[in-house]
C-alpha positions in Angstrom: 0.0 0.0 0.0 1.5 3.6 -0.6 2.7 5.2 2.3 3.5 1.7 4.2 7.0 1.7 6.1 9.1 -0.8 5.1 12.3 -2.6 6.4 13.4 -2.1 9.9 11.3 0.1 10.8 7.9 -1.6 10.2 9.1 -5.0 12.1 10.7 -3.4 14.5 7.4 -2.6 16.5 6.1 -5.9 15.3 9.4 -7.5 16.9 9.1 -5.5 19.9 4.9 -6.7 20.3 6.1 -10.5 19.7 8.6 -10.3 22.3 6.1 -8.9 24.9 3.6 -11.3 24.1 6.1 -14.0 24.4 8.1 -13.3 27.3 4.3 -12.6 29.2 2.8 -15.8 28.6 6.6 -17.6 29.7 6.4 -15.5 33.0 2.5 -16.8 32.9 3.4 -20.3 32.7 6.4 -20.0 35.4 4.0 -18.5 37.9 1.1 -20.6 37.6 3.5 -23.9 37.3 4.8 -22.4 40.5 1.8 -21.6 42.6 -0.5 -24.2 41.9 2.3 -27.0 40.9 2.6 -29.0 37.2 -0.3 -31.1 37.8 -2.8 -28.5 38.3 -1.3 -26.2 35.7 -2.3 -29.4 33.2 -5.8 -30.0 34.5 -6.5 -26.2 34.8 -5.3 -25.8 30.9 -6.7 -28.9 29.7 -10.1 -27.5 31.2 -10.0 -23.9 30.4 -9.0 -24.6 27.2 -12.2 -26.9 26.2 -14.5 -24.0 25.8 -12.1 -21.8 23.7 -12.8 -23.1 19.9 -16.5 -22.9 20.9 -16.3 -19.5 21.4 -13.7 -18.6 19.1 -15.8 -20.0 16.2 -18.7 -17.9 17.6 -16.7 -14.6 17.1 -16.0 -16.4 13.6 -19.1 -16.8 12.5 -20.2 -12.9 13.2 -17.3 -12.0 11.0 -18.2 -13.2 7.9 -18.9 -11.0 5.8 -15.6 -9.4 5.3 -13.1 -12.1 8.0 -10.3 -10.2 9.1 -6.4 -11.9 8.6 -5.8 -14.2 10.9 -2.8 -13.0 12.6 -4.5 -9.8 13.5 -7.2 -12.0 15.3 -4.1 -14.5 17.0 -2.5 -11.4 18.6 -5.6 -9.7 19.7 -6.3 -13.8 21.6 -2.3 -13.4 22.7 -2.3 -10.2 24.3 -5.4 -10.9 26.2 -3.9 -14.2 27.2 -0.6 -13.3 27.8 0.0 -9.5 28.8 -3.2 -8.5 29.8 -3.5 -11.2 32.7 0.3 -10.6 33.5 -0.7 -7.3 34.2 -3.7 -7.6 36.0 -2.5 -10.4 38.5 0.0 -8.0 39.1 -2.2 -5.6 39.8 -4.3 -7.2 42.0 -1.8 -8.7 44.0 -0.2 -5.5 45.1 -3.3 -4.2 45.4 -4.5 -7.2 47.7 -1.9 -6.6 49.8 -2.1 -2.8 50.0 -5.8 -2.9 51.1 -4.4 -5.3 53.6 -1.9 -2.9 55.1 -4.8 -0.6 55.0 -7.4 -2.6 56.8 -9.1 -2.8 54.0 -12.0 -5.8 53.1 -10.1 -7.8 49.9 -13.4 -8.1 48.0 -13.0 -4.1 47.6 -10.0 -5.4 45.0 -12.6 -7.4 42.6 -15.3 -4.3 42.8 -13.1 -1.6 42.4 -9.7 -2.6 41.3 -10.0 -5.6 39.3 -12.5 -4.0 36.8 -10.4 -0.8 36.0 -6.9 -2.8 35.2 -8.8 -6.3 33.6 -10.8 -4.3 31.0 -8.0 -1.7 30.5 -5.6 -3.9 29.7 -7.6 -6.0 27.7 -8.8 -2.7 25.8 -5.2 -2.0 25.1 -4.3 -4.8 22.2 -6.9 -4.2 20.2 -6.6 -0.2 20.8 -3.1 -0.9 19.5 -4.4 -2.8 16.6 -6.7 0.1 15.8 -4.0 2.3 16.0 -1.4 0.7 13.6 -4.0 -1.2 11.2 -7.0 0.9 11.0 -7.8 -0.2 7.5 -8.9 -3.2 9.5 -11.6 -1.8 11.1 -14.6 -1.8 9.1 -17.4 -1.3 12.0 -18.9 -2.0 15.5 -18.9 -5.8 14.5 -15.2 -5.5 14.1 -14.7 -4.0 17.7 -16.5 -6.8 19.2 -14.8 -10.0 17.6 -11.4 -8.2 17.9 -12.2 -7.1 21.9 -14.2 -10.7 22.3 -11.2 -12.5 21.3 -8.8 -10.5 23.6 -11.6 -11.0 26.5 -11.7 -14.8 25.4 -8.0 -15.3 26.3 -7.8 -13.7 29.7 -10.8 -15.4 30.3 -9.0 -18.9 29.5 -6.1 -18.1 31.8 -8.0 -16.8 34.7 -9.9 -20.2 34.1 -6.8 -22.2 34.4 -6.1 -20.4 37.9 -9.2 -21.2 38.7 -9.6 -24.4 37.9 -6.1 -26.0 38.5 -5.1 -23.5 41.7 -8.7 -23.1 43.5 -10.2 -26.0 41.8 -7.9 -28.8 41.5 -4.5 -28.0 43.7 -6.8 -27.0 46.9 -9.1 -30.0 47.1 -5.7 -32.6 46.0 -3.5 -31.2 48.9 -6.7 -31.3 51.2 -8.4 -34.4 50.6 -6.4 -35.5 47.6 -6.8 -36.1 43.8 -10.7 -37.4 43.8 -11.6 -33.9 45.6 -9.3 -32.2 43.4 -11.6 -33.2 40.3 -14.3 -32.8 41.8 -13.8 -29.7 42.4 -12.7 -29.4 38.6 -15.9 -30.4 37.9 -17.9 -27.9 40.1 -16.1 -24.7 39.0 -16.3 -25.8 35.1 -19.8 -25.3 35.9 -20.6 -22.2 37.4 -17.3 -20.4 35.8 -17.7 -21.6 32.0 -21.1 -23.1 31.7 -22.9 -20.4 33.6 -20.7 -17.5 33.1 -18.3 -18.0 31.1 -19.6 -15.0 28.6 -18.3 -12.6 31.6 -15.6 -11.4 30.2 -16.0 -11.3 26.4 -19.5 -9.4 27.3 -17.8 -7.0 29.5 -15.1 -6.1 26.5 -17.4 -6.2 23.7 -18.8 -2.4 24.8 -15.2 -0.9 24.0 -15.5 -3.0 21.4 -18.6 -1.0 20.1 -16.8 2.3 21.0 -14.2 1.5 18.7 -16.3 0.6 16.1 -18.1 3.9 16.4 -14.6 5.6 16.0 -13.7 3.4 13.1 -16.7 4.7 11.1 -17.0 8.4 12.2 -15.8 11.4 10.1 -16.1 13.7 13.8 -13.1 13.8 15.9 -15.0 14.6 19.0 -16.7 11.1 18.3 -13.7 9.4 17.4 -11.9 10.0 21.0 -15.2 9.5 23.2 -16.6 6.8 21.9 -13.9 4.4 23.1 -13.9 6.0 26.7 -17.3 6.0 26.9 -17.0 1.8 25.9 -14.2 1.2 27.9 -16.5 2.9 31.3 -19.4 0.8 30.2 -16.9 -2.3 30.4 -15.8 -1.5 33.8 -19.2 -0.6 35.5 -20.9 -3.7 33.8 -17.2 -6.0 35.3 -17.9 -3.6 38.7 -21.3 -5.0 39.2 -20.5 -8.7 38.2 -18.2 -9.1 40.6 -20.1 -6.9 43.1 -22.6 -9.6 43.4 -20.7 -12.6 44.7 -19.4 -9.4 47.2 -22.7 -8.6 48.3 -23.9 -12.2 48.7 -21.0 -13.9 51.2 -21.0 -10.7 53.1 -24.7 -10.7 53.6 -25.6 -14.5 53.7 -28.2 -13.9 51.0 -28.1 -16.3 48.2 -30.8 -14.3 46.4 -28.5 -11.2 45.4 -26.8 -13.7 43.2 -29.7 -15.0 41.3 -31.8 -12.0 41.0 -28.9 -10.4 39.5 -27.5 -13.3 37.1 -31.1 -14.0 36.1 -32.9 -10.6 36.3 -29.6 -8.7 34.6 -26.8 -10.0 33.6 -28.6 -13.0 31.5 -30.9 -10.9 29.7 -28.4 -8.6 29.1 -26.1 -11.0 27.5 -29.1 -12.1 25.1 -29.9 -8.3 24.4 -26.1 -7.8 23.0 -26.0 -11.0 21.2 -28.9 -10.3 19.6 -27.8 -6.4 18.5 -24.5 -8.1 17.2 -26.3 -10.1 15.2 -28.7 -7.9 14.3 -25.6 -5.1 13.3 -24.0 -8.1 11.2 -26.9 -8.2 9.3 -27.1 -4.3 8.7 -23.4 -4.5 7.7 -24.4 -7.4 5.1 -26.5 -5.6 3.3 -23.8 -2.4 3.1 -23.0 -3.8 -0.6 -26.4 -3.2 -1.2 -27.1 0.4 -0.1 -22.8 1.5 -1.5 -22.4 -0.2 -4.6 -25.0 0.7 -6.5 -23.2 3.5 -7.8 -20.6 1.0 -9.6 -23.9 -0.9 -10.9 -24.8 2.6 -12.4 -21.7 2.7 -14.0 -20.8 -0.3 -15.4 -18.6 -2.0 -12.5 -20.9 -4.7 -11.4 -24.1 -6.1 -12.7 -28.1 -5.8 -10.5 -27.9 -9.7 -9.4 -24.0 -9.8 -8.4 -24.8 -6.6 -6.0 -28.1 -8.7 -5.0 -26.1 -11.6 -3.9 -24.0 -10.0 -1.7 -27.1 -9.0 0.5 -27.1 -11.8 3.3 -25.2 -15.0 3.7 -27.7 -17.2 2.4 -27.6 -15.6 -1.2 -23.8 -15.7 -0.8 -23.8 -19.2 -0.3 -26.3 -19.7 -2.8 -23.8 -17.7 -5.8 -20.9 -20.0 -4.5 -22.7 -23.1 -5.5 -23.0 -21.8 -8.4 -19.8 -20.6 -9.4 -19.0 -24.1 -8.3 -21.5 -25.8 -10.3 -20.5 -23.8 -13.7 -16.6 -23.9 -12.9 -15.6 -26.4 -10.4 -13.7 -25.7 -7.3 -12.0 -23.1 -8.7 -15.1 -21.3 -9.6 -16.0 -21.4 -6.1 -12.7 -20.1 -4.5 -13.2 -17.5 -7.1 -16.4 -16.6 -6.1 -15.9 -16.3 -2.0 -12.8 -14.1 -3.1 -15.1 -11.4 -5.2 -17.5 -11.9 -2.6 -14.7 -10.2 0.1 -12.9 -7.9 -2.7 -16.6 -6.4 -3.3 -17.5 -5.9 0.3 -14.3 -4.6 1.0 -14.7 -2.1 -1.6 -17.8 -1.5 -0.2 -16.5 -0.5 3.1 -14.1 1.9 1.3 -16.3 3.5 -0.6 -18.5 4.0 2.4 -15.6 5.3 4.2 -14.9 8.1 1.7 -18.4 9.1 1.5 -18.3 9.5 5.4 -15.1 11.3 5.4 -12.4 9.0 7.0 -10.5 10.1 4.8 -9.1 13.5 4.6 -6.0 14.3 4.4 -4.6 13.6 0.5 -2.2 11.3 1.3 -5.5 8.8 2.6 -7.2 9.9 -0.5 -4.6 8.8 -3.1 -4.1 4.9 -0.5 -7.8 4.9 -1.0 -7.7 5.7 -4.7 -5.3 2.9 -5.1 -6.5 0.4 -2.9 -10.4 0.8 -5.2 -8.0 0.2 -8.3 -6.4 -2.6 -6.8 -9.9 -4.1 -5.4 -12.0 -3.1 -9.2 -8.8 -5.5 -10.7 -9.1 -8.2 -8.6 -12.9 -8.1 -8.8 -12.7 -8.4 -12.4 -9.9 -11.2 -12.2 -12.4 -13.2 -10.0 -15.4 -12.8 -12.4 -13.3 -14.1 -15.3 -13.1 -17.4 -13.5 -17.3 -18.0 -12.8 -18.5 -15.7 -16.0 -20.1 -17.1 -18.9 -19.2 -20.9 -18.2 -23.0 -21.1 -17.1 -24.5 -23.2 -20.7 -27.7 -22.5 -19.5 -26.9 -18.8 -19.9 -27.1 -16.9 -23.1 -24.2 -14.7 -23.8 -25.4 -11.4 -21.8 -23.3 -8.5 -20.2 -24.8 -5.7 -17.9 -23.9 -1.9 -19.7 -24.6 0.2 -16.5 -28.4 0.7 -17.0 -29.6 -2.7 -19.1 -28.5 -6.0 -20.2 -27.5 -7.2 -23.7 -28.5 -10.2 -23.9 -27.5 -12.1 -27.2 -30.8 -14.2 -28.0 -31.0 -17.3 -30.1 -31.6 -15.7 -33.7 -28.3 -14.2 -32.9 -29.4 -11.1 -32.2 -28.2 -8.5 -29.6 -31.2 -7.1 -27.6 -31.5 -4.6 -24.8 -33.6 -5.9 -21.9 -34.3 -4.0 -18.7 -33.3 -5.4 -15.5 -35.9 -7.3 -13.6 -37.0 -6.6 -10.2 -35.8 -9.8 -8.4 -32.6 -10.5 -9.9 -32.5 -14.6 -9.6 -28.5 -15.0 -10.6 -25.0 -13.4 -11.7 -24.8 -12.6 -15.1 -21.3 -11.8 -16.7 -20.4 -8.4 -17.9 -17.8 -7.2 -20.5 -15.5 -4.8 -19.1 -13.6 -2.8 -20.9 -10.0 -1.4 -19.0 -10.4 1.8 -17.2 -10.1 4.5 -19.2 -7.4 7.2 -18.2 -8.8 10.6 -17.5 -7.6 14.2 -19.3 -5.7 15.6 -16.6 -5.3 12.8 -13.6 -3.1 10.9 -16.0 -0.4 11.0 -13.1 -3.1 8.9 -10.8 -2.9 5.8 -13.4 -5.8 6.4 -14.7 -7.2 5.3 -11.1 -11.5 5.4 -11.1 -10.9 7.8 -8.1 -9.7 10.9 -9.6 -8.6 13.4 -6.4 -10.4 15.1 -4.0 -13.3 15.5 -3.1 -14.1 11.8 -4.2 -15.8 11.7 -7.6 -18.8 9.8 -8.9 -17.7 6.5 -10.2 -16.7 6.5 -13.6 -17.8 3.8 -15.9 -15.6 0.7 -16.9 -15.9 2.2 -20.4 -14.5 6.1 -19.7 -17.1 9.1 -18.7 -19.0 9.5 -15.5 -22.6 8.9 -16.4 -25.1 11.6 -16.0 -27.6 9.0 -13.9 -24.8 8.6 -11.3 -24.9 12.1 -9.8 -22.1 12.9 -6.8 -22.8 14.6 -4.0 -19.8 15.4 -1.0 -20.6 14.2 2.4 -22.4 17.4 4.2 -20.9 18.5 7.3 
């Protein structure tokens, strides 16, 4: 991408994060081998980690319409692992001790201290990631798998302390090994089964305050929407662990199940079903963006249309796969992601994001990159249909080449069924932007889209995002 460092001074910070990561989840290991001995470091891991791909595949799931790389997910599950609970045990145990000095109740460290430092320091990976790869933010959905997934690997090493210190270690050096698992068994319950969506709930707010920031053109918006999701995170952590706090100190068993039942669970449903409610709204983005590349040429009524949900998505890939093999349906999945991705961009430009002309001419490029690889993918699926007729989409009609041989214009109908393939001529270089490459963006303010072709249509009109 323009503008992208390069040599030692883009791995160096990448080094540097490796290294902490690293060396915290060694010092990790150490620790808990150390306090709660080899065996019940095993048992606690072994259990902690049984819920992980679960839950990992559910974050998965929310992110597919436009999955983001792999390694961006991995360190996002390593810092939360790793640096983030190396920090907050630290944290807490000083803590611990201070209130202890003081005279102070401990349970005032898991309602006041343990909330601030867990969720900051969980907030901090993907903050960083926000920071450094922001073209990898595409919405609120993206804030909550990225936050979810640092959540979901504190939660699994807290788990093991749980599990193999509390858990196993406590009730083998008591009453030995039987009462070790049995105590296994218990805490898997109530800390995984019951609440083990603690944690990647609390996170997920400054996971939607990210995702707010990701997406807004106002600064103001940009640096309080985080804050305000990282103090939602702590307040919601605050009054989890307040509970348990309230109940031992006053003996009544009913502060814990009016507030897991009459809060914290229907909460929990309420967000799941807003993410997947968002995931839907950011599905159909293709739909309410990329009409303007329909107008011009760039894509044709039904391939838009198929973008729309997942079900139509998986519906085009068995096609592609049915008209060209396997190949056909790798090629499909892939200008399934290059068109939502340029979705996402052109949305982004419309909004604002980008200001400054050194954004403009990565975004310019980054459309020209995405239009090419759209078109490569197309080539793949397109016209290998026998059923089809030889048809391409001209901006505002098909041409549809009918049996007789002859070429006839036919108006798009108003429930397009399937992709049909479109000629596409290269695009054009413009009279004066010939130093852009003959990029579809032409500089700022962003332009209407210009046809594959040459000339911006008149039916397309342009309009800069009003402030």
């Amino acid at each position: 991408m323009p503008g992208r460092r390069i040599g030692w001074r883009r791995w160096l910070p990448v080094t540097a994060v490796i290294t902490l990561i690293a060396g915290a989840a060694i010092g990790m290991l150490v620790f808990l081998g150390f306090q709660i001995g080899v065996t019940g470091l095993a048992i606690g891991l072994t259990a902690a980690i049984l819920p992980v791909p679960l839950l990992a595949s559910a974050f998965a799931w929310l992110d597919r319409y436009e999955p983001e790389p792999v390694k961006y997910l991995v360190f996002c599950f390593a810092w939360g692992a790793a640096v983030a609970t190396a920090v907050a045990l630290l944290v807490n145990t000083g803590a611990a001790y201070l209130f202890e000095e003081l005279g102070l109740p401990d349970a005032l460290v898991a309602v006041l201290i343990a909330p601030f430092i867990e969720e900051s320091m969980k907030f901090i990976g993907p903050l960083l990631l926000f920071w450094r790869r922001r073209a990898e933010w595409s919405g609120i959905t993206d804030g909550i798998v990225y936050c979810g997934l640092s959540a979901l690997g504190f939660a699994m090493v807290e788990n093991v302390l749980y599990l193999g210190g509390h858990g196993y270690a406590s009730g083998a050096n008591e009453y030995g090994p039987a009462t070790g698992l049995q105590n296994v068994f218990l805490i898997f319950i109530v800390r995984i089964l019951f609440t083990g969506f603690a944690h990647p709930l609390f996170t997920s707010m400054a996971g939607i305050g990210l995702g707010i920031a990701a997406r807004s053109a106002d600064r103001t918006v940009r640096w309080l929407a985080p804050i305000a999701g990282l103090l939602a995170a702590m307040i919601l952590h605050g009054l989890f662990n307040l509970l348990p706090t309230l109940t031992q100190a006053t003996g009544e068993m009913l502060i814990m199940l009016y507030g897991y039942l009459g809060f914290m669970l229907p909460f929990f449903f309420a967000v799941v079903g807003f993410a997947i409610a968002l995931r839907s709204w950011e599905g159909r983005l293709a739909e309410r963006v990329l009409h303007h590349y329909v107008r011009a040429g760039w894509f044709a009524p039904p391939e838009v249309a198929s973008l729309a949900s997942l079900g139509r998505r998986h519906s085009a890939r068995q096609w592609a796969k049915r008209v060209a093999g396997p190949a056909g349906h790798r090629a499909m999945r892939n200008f399934q992601f290059a068109s939502t991705r340029l979705a996402l961009l052109r949305d982004g430009v419309q909004r604002g994001l980008e200001r400054h002309p050194r954004e403009l001419e990565r975004a310019r490029a980054e459309e020209q990159e995405l239009l090419a690889a759209i078109t490569g993918y197309r080539s793949v699926f397109a016209g290998h249909d026998p059923q089809t007729p030889s048809a391409w989409w001209d901006g505002q009609s098909y041409r549809i080449t009918f049996p007789d041989g002859v070429v006839r214009t036919v108006a798009p109908p108003a429930e397009p069924v399937m992709p049909v393939p479109m000629r596409l001529a290269p695009p054009p270089v413009y009279p004066g932007y010939a130093h852009y490459g003959g990029y579809p963006m032409s500089p700022p303010p962003f332009p209407p889209v210009p046809g594959p072709s040459g000339g911006y249509p008149d039916h397309s009109p342009w309009q800069p995002p009003q402030r």
